[in-house]
N, C-alpha and C positions, 0 to 999 in steps of 0.2 A: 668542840675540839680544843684541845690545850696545848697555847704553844710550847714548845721542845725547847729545853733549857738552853739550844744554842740561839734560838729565837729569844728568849726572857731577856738574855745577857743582852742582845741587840739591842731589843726592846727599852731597857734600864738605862741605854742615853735619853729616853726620852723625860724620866722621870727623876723626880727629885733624891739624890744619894744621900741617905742618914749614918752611912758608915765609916768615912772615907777617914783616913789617919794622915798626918805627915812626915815627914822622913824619921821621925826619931819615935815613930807608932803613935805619937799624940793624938786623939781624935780631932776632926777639922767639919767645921760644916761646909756642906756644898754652895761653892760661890757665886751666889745670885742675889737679884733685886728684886722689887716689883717693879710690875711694868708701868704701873704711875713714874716709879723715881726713874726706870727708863728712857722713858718717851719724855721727859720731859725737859733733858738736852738733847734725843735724838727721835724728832719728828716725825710722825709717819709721814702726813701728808707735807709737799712746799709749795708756797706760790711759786707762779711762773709768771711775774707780769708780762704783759705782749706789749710795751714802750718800746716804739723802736724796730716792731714787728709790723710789717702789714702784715693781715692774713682776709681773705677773701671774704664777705659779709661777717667781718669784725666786729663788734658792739665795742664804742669807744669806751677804756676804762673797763673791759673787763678783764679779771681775772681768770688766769688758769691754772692750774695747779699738775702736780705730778707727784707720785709715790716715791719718797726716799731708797737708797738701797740698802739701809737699813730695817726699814719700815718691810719693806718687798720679801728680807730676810725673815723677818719677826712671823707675819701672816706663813710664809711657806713653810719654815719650821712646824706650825701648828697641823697644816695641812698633812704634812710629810709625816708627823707623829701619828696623825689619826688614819690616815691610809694605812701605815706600816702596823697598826693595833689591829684594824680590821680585814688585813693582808694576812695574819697573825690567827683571826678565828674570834677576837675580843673586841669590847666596845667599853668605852669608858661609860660609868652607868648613868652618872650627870658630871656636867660644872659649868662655871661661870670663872672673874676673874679672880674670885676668891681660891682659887686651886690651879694659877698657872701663876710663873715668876720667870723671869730673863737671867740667861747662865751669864755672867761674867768671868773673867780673864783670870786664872791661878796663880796668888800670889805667892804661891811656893809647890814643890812639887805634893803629888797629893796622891793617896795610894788606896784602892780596894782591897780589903785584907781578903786572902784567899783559905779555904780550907787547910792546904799545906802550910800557909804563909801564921797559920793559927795553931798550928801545932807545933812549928820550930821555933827554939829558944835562940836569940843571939848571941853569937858571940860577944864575952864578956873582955875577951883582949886585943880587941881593936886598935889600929894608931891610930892617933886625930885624927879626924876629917873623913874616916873611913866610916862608912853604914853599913849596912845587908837591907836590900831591898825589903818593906815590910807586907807586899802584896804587888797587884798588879797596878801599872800607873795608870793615872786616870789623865784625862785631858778635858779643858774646859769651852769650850767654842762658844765667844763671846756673840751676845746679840738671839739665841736661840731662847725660843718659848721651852717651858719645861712644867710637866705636870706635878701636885703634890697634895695628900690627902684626899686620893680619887680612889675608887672602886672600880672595879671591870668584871665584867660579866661575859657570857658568852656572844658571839657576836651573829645580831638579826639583822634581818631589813629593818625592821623599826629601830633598833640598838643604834643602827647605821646613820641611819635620819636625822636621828635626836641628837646624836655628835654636831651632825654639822648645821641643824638649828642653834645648838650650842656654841658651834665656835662662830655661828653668825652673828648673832646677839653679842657676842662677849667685842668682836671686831668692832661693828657698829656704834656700840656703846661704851669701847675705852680707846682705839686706835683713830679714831675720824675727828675732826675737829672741827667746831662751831664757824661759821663764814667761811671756812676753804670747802670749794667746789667735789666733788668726789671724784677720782678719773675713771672714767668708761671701764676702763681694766678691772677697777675694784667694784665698781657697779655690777656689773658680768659675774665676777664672782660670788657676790652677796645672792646675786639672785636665785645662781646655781644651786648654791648651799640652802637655799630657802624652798627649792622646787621639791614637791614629792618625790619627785625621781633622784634624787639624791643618793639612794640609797643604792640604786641599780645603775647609774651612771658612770661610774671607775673614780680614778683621783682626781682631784681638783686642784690640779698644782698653776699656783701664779708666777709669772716672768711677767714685773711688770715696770716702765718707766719712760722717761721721757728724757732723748740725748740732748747733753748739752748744758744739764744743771748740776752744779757743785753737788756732790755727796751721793749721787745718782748712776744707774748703767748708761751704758750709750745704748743701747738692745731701743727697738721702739716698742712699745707697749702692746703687749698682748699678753694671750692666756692660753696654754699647749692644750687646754682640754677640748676633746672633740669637736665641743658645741658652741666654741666661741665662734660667733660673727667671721671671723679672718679667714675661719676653715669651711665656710660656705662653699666657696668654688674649688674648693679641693675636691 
């Protein structure tokens, strides 16, 4: 099944924009980074040292850590893309982090040119300062994973699987960092996304964090999807 072009248009926040022009029609690339130069002033993982904390059979000196809410954003962006592909009928065919980059903030306003917007000439007697819109505007929401040079195909159970094998590997392997402990939350998640039933299990969306650390939610740390641990005695 193929998504319906007001699906595609949905869809196309999630992927990288090769068209996009600014106010005076000049082409503009879509503003983003990778996620190296991201994360690398804005952390997934933070310590938590416990100095100062009792807590109940403590190990002196240990560390604990918590998922930034940037970080927390980063992961669910990806998640929320791949549900909303496979919501959609489609599965991304592969990737790793060679085909996913982080949206940054528009330094100027930034336009999709439209069919109509491509067949009208502008006005050539304008006053200063005055434009004509050259398409629809776009908007950039900083912090969000975004896909680029990906394929899609129609979406299976296997199609399903291999996403989110994919985005586990890709997590694992560029978001976690060497000596910080992993928190329970993101543990939970990895595993989910690694379990055969991936595929038939619904979306894997993360709320995760620990109240009371700079740059973090106050929410306590959990996972909305059915099978977390918390929803036991539900």
């Amino acid at each position: 099944m193929a998504p319906s072009c007001r699906n595609l248009y949905h869809l196309s926040r999630h992927i990288v924009r090769e068209t996009l022009v600014n106010l005076h029609g000049k082409p503009c690339p879509d503003p983003v980074c990778s996620v190296a130069e991201y994360i690398a002033s804005r952390p997934v993982l933070v310590r938590v040292p416990s100095e100062g904390i009792r807590l109940v059979g403590e190990t002196l000196g240990r560390c604990f850590s918590a998922t930034s809410e940037r970080g927390m954003k980063l992961i669910s962006s990806l998640n929320t893309a791949l549900q909303e592909f496979h919501d959609s009928g489609i599965c991304v065919s592969r990737f790793d982090e060679s085909n996913l980059v982080v949206s940054n903030k528009n330094r100027e306003l930034l336009f999709q040119p439209t069919e109509s917007s491509k067949k009208t000439e502008p006005p050539q007697d304008l006053p200063p300062g005055v434009f004509v819109s050259p398409g629809r505007m776009e908007f950039s929401e900083l912090g969000k994973i975004k896909f680029r040079n990906v394929e899609f195909q129609e979406s299976t159970p296997a199609g399903i699987q291999a996403n989110y094998f994919d985005a586990q590997a890709f997590i694992t392997k560029n978001l976690l960092l060497p000596g910080i402990p992993v928190p329970d939350c993101i543990k939970h998640l990895l595993k989910l996304m690694k379990s055969p039933e991936s595929a038939t299990m619904g979306p894997l969306n993360l709320q995760a964090c620990v109240g009371g650390v700079p740059g973090t939610s106050e929410k306590a740390c959990h996972d909305l999807h059915p099978l977390h641990p918390s929803r036991a005695a539900i």
